[in-house]
Backbone bond lengths (Angstrom), bond angles and torsions (degrees), N, CA, C in turn:
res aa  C-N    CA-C-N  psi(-1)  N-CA   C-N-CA  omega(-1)  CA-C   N-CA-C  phi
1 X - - - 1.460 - - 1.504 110.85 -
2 X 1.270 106.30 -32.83 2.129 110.96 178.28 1.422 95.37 -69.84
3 X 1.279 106.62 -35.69 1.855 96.24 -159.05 1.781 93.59 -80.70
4 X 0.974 123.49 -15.76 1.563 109.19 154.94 1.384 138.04 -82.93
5 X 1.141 111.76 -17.08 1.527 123.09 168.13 1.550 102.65 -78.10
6 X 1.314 110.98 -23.51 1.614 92.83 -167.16 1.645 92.43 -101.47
7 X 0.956 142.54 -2.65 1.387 149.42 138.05 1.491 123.01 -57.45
8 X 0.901 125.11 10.42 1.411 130.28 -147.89 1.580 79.54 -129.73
9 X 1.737 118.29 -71.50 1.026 138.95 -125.09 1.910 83.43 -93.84
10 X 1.738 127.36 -29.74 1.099 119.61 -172.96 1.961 100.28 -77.78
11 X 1.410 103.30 -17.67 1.511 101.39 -166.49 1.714 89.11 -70.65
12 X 1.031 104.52 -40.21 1.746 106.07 -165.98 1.512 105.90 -60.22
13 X 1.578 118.69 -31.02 1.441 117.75 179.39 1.387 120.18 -78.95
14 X 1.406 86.00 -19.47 2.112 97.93 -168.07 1.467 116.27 -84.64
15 X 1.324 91.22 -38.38 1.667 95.45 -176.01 1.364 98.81 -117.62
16 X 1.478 124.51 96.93 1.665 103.56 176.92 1.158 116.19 -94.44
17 X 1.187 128.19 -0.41 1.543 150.22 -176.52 1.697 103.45 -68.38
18 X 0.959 105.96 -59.06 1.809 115.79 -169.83 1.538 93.08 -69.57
19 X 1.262 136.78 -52.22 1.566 137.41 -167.43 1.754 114.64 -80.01
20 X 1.756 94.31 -29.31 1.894 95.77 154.13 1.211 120.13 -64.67
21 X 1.392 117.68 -34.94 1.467 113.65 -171.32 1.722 119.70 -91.31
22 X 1.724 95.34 -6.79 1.564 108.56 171.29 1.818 98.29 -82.69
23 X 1.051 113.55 -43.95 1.546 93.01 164.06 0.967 147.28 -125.58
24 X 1.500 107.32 57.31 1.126 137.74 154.13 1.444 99.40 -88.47
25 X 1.461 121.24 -48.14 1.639 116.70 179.31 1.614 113.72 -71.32
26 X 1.466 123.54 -13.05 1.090 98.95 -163.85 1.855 101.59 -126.17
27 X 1.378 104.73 52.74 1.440 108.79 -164.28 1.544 125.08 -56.00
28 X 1.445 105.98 149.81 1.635 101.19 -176.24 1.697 107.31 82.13
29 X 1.968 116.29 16.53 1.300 111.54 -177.02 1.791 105.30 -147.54
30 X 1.144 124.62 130.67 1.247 129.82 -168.63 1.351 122.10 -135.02
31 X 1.491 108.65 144.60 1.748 124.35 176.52 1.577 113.02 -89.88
32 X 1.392 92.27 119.20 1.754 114.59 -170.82 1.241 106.25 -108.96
33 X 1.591 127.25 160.06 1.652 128.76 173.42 1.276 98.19 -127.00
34 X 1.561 125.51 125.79 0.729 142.86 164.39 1.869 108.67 -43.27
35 X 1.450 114.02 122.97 1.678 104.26 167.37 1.422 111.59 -124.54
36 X 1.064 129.61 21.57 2.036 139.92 -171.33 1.637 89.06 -148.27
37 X 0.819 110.82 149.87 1.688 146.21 -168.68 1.227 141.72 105.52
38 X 1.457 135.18 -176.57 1.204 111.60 170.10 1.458 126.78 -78.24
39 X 1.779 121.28 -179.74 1.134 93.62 -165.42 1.477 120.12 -73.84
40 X 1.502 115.03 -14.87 1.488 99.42 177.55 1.785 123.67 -45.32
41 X 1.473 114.44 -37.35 1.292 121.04 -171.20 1.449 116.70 -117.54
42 X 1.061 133.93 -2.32 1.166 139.42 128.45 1.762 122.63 -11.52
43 X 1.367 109.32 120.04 1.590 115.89 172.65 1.776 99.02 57.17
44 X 1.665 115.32 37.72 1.285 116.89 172.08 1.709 93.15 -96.77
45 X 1.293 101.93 -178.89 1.536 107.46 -171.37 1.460 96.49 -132.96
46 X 1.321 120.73 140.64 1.283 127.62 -148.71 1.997 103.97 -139.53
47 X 0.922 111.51 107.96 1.315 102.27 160.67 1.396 134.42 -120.90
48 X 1.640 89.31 155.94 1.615 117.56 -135.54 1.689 102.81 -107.21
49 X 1.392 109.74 135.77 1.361 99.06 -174.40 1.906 103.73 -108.56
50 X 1.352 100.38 24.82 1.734 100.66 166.87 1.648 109.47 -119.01
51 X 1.340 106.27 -177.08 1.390 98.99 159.72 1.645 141.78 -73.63
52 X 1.402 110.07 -0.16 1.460 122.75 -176.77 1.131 128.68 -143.61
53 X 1.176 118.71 117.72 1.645 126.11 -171.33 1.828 114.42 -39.71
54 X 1.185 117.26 163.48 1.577 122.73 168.15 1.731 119.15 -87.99
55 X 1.291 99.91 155.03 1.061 107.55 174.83 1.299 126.72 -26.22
56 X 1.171 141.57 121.62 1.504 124.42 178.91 1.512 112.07 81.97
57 X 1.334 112.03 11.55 1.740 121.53 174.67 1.472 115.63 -120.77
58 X 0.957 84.61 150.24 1.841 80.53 -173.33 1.998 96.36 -127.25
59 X 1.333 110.46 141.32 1.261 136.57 -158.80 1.620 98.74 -86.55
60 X 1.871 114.96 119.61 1.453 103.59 -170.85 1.522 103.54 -91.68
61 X 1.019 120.49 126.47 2.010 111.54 -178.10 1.727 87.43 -72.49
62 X 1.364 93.21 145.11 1.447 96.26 164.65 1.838 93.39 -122.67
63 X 1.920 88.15 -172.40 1.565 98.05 -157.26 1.781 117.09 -74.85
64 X 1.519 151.13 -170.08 0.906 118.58 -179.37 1.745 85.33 -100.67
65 X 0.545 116.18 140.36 1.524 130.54 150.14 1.644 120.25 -16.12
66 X 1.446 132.14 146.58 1.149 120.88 162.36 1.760 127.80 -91.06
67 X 1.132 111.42 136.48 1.441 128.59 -164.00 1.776 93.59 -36.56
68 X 0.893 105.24 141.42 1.398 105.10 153.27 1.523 134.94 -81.13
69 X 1.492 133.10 -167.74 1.598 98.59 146.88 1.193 118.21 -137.32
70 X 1.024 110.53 163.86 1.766 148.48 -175.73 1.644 110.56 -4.38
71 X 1.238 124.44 101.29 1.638 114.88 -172.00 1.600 103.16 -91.91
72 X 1.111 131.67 169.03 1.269 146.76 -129.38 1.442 102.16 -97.08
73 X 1.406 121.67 129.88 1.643 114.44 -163.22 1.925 95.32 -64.54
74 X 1.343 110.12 139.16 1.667 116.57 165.43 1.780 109.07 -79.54
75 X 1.393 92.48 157.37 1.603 104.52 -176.68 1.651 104.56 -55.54
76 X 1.232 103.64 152.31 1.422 139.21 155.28 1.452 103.53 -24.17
77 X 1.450 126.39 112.97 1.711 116.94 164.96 1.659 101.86 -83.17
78 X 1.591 111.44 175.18 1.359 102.08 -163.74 1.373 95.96 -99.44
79 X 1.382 99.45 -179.04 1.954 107.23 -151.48 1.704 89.25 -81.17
80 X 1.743 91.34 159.52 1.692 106.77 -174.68 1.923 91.74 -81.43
81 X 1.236 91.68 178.36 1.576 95.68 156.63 1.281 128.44 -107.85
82 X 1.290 120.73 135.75 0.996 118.07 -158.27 1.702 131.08 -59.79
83 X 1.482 97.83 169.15 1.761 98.28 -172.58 1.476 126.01 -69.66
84 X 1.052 110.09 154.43 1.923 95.82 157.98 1.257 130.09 -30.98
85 X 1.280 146.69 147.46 1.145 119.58 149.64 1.440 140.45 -72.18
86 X 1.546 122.67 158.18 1.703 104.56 -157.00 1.574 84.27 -113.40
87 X 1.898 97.57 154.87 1.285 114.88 163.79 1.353 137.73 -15.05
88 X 1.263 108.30 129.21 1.464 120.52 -171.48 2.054 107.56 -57.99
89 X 1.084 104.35 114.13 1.722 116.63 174.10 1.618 111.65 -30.55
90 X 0.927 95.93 171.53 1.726 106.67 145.73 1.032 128.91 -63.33
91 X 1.242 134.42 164.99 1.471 143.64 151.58 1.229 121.99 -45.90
92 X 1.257 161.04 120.79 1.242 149.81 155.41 1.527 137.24 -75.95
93 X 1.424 133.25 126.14 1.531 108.66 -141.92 1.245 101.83 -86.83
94 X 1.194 116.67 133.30 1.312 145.21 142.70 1.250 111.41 12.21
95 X 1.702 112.45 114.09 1.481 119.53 173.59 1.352 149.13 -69.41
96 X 0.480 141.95 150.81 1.959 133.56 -171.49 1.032 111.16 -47.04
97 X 1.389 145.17 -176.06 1.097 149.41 178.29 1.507 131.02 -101.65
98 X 1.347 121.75 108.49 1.744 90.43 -155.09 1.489 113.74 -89.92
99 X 1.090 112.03 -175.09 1.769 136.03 -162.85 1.550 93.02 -53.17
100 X 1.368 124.95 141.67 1.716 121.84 168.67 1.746 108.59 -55.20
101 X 1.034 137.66 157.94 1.255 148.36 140.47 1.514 129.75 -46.34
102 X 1.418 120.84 113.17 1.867 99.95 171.33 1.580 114.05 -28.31
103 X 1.296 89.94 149.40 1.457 114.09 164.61 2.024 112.47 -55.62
104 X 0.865 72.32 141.37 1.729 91.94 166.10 1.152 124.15 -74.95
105 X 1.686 120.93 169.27 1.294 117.12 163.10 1.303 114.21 -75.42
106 X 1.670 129.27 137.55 1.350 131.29 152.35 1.046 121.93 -27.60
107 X 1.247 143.23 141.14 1.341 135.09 113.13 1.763 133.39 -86.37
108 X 1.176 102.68 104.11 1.372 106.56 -149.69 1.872 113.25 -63.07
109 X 1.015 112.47 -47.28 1.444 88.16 162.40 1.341 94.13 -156.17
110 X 1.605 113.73 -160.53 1.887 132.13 -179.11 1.476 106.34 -127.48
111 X 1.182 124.98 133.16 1.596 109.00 179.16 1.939 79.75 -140.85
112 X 1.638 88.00 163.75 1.791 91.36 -163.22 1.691 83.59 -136.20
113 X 1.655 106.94 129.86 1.673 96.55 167.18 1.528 95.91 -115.76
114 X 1.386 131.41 -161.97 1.176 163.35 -169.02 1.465 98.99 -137.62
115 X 1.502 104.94 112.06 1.761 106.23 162.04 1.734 111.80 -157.53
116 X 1.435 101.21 128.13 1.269 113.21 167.29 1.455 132.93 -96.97
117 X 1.720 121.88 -174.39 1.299 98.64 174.58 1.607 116.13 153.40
118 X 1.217 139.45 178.37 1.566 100.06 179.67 2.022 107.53 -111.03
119 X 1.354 105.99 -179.97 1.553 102.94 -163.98 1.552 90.76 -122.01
120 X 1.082 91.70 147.48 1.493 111.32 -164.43 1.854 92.92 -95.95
121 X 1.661 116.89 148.90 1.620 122.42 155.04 1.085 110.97 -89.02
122 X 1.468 112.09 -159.22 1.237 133.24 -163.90 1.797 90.69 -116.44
123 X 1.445 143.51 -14.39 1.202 117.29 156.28 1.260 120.63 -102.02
124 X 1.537 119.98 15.43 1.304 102.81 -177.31 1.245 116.88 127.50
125 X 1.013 126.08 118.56 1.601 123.14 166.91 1.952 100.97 103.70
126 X 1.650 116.25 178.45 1.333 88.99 156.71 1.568 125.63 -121.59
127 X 1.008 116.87 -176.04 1.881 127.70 -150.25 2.104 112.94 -99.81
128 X 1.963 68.56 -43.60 1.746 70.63 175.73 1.664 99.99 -172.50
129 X 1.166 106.78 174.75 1.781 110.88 174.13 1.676 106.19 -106.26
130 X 1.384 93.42 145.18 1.620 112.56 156.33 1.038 146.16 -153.06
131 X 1.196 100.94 168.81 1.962 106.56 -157.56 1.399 99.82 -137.43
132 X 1.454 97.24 117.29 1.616 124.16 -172.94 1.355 133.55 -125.08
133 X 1.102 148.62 161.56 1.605 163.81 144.05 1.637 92.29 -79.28
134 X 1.792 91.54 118.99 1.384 99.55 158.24 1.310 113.02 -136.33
135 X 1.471 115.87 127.92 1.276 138.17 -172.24 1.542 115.95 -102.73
136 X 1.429 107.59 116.43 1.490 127.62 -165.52 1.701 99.79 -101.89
137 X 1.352 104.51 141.72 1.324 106.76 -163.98 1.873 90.33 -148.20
138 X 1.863 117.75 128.50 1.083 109.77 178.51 1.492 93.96 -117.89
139 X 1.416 94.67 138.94 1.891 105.27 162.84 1.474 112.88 -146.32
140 X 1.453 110.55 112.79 1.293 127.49 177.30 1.576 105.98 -57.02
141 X 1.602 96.19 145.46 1.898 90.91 -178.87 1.469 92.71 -112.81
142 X 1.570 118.15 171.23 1.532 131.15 176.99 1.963 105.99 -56.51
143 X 1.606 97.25 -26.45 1.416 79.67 -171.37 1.625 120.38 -93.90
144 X 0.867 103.89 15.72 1.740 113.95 -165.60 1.615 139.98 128.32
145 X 1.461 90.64 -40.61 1.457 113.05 -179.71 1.604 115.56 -84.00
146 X 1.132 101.47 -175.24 1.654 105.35 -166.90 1.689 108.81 -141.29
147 X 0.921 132.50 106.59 1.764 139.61 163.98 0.898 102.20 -47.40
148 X 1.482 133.07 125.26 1.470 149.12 146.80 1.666 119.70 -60.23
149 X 1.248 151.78 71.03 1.631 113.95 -145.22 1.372 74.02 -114.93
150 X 1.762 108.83 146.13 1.017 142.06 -160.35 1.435 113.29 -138.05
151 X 1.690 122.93 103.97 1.187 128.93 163.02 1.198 128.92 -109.95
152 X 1.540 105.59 144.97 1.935 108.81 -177.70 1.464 91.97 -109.58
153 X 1.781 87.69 162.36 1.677 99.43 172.79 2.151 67.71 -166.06
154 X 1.489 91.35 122.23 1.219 111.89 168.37 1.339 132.33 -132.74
155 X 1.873 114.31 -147.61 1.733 110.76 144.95 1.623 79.30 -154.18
156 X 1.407 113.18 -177.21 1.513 127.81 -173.14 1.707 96.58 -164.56
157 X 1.313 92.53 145.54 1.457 107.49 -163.31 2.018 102.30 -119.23
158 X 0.917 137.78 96.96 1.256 136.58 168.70 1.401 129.15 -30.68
159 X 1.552 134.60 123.85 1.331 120.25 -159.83 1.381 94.82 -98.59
160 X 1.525 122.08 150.27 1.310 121.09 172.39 1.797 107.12 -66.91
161 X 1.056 118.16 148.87 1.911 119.60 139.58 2.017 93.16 105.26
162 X 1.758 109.87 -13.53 1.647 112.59 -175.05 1.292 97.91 -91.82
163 X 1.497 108.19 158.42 1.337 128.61 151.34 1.690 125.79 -25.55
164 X 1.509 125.08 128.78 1.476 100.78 148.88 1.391 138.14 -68.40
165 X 1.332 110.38 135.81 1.472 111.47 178.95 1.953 133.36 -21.42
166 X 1.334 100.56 -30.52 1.447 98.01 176.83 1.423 104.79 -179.35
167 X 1.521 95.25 85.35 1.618 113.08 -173.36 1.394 86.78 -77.98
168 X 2.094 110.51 175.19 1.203 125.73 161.13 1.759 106.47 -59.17
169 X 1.137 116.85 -45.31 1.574 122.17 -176.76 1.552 115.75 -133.30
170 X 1.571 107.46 152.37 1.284 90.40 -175.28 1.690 114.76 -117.25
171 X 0.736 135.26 129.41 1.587 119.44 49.71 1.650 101.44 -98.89
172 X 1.521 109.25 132.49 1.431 111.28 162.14 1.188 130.70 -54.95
173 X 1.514 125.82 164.54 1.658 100.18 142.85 1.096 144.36 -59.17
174 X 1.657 103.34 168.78 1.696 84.97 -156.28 1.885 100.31 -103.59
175 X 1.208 121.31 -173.72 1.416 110.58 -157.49 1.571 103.03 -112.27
176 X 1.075 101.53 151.91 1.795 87.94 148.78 1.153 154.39 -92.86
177 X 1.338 86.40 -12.22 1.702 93.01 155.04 1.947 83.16 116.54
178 X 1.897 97.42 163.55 1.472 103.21 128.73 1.903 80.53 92.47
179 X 1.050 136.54 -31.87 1.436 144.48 165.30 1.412 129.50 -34.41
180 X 1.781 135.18 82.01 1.526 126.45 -150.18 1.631 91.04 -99.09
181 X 1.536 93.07 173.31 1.829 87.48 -173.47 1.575 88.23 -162.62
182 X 1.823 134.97 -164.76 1.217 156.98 173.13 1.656 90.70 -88.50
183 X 1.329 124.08 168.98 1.324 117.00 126.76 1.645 104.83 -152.52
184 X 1.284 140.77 137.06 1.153 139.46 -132.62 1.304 110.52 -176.39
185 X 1.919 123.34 100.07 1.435 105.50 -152.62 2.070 82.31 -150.28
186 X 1.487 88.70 -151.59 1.131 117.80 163.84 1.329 123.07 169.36
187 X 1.825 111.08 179.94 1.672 108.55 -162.70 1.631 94.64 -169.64
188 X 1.128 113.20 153.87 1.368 132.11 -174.12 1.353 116.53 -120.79
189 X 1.719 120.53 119.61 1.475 120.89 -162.69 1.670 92.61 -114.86
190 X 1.010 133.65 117.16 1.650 130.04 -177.49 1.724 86.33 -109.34
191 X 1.597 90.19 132.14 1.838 112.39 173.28 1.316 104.02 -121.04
192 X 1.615 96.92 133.42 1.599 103.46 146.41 1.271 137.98 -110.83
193 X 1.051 149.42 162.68 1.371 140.66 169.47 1.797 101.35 95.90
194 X 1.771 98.48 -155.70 1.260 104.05 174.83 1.524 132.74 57.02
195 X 1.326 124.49 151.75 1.285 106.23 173.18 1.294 147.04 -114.80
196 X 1.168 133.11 93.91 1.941 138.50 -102.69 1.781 89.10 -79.83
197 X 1.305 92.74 131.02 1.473 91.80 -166.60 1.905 93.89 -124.06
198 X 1.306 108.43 50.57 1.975 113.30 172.79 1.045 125.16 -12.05
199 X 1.921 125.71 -39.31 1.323 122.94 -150.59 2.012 88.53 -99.90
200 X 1.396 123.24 -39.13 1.462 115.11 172.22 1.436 123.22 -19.66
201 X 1.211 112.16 156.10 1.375 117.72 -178.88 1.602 119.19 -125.51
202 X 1.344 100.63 124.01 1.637 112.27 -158.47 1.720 105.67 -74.68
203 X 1.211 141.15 78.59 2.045 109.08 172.46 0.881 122.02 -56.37
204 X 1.783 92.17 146.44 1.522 98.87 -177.18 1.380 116.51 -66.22
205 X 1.610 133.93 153.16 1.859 106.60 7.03 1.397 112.62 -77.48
206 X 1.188 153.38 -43.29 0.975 142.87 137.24 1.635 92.31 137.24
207 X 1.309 108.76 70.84 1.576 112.43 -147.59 2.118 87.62 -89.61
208 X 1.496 96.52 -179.76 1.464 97.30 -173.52 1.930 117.04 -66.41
209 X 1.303 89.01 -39.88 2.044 83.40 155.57 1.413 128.49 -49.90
210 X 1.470 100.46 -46.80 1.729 92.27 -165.47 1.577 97.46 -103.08
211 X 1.517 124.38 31.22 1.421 132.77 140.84 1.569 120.81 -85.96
212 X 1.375 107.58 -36.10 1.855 121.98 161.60 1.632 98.40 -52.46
213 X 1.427 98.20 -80.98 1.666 107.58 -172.42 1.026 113.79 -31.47
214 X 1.287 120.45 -51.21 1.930 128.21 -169.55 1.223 120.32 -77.78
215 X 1.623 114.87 -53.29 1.081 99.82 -175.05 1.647 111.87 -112.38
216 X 0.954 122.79 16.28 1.742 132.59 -166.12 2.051 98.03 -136.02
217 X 1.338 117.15 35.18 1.748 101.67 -176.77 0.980 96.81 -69.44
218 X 1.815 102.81 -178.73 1.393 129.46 164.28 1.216 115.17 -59.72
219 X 1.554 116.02 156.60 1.436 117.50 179.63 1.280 116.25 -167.73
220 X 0.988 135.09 80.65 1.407 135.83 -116.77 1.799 151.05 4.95
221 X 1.706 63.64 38.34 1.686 81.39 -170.80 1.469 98.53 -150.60
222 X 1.470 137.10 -165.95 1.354 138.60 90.77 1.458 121.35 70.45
223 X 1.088 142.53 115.36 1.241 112.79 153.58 1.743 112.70 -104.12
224 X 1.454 126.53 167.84 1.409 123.37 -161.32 1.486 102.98 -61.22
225 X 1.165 125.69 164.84 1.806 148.46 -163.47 1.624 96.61 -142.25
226 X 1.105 114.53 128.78 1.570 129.18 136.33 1.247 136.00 -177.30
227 X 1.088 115.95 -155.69 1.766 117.02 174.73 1.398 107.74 -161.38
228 X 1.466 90.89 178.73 1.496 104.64 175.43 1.597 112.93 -71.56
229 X 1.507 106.76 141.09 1.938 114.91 176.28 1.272 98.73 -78.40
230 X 1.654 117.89 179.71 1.431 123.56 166.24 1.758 107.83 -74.90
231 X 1.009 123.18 -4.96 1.478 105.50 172.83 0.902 118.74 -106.03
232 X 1.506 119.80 102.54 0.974 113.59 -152.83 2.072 83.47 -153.73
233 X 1.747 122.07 130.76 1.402 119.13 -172.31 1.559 101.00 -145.98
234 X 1.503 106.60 129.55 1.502 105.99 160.20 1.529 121.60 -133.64
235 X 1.296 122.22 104.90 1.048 115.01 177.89 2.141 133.37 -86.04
236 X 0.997 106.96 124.37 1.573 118.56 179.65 1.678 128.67 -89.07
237 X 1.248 119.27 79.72 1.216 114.36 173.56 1.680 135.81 -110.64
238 X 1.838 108.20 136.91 1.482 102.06 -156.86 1.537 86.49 -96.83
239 X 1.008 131.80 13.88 1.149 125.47 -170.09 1.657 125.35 79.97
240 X 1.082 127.91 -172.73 1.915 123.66 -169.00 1.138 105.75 15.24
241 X 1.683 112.97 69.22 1.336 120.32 141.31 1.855 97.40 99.72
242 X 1.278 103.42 -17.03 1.704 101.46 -156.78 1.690 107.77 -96.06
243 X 1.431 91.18 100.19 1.287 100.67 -171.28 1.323 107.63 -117.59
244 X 1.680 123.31 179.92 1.113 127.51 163.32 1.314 102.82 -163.01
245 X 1.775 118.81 144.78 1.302 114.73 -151.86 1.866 96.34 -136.01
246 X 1.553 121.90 82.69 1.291 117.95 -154.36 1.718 101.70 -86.58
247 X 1.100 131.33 121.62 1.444 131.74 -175.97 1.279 125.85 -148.26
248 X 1.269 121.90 168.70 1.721 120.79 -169.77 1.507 112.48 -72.66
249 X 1.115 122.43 168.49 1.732 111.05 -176.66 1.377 96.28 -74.39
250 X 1.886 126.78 -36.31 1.682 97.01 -162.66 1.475 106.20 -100.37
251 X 1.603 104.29 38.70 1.750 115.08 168.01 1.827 101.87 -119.08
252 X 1.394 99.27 24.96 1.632 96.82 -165.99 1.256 144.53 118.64
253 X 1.571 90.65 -55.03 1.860 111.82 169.32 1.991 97.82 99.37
254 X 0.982 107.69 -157.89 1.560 117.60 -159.18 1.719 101.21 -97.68
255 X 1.245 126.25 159.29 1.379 125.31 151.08 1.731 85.06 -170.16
256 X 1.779 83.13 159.16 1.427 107.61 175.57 1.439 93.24 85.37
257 X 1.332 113.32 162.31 1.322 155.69 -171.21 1.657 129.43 -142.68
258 X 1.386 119.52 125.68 1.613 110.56 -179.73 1.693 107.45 -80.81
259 X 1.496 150.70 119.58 0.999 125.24 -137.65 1.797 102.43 -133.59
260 X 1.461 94.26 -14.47 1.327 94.31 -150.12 1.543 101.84 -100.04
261 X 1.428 127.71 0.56 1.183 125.45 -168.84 1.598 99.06 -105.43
């Protein structure tokens, strides 16, 4: 019976391959040697179907096993969702300076006349006179032509016995006259043709013809053509509230009335 335990115990040293791979198959179970008994069973080898030898047994380590190899990578699991976002960085220093930009269009100069005169309503006839600063402004466009832009900064005086400027119906009432106010607007004259002559000098009043004539003549051609655009705004105020706001339809159109003169 010894000479089989100790046969037992040389197989376990000799071949550790076959007894790694026995427990590897038989996990959670182990080969013990008996060290208490008599001598028949004594230094027998005992296997155990738990993880730990018995009393009076001592636990045989066996060898580790040889690696196997490499099994085949598994698919892709699907993506997590994503994280928080993390803290805002540093600053990054400050970039070079870049190349200037082309030049712009000119505007070749500003010329300012003085012109008075009377202002026409909305039923007819006129409402009141005024006396203004008008500021001429040229800006050439990409396509040829040239913007006139035209600002007032005045006052206007109310005529007795006319219409108000923009009654609910017309004929308005009529005024009494003698009524001073702001009046403070502007209007846009686009020219074509002609040959823009900036440094000329307009007399007053310096009406929209003798702005063609003056500064847009003939020149072997043509002399300049235009008119007024739709943007075009003048506003009239007598003060306490009494305003009137005269403008193009696609700037709004008109509201308010001067009422009190």
């Amino acid at each position: 019976m010894k000479t089989l335990a100790v046969g037992a115990l040389l197989l376990v040293l000799l071949i550790p391959s076959a007894f790694a791979g026995s427990q590897r198959t038989h996990a959670g179970k182990v080969l013990c040697v008996e060290l208490r008994g008599n001598k028949e069973t004594v230094r027998d080898v005992k296997f155990r179907n738990t993880s730990k030898c018995k009393r009076g047994e001592q636990k045989i380590a066996l060898p580790r096993g040889l690696r196997g190899p490499r099994g085949p990578q598994g698919p892709a699991g699907a993506q997590g969702t994503a994280g928080a976002p993390g803290p805002a960085g540093p600053a990054g220093a400050k970039g070079d300076k870049g190349d200037p930009g082309p030049a712009g269009i000119s505007a070749p100069g500003v010329v300012v006349t003085h012109s008075g005169g009377p202002d026409s309503s909305h039923c007819g006839g006129d409402w009141a006179n005024d006396d203004y600063t008008r500021t001429l402004q040229f800006i050439p466009q990409d396509d040829g032509r040239i913007q006139v832009v035209r600002t007032y900064d005045g006052t206007f005086t109310t005529i007795a016995g006319s219409s108000q400027p923009n009654p609910p119906t017309c004929p308005g009432p009529l005024q009494t006259g003698g009524l001073t106010g702001t009046f403070k607007g502007f209007d846009v004259l686009l020219v074509t043709g002609g040959v823009f002559t900036p440094n000329a000098i307009c007399p007053d009043p310096c009406t929209t013809a003798a702005i063609l004539a003056t500064f847009f003549p003939a020149g072997g051609g043509a002399q300049g053509t235009g008119g007024v655009t739709n943007g075009w705004e003048y506003q009239y105020d007598a003060g306490g509230g009494d305003i009137w706001v005269n403008r193009s339809t696609p700037r709004g159109g008109d509201f308010g009335n001067i009422t009190g003169g």
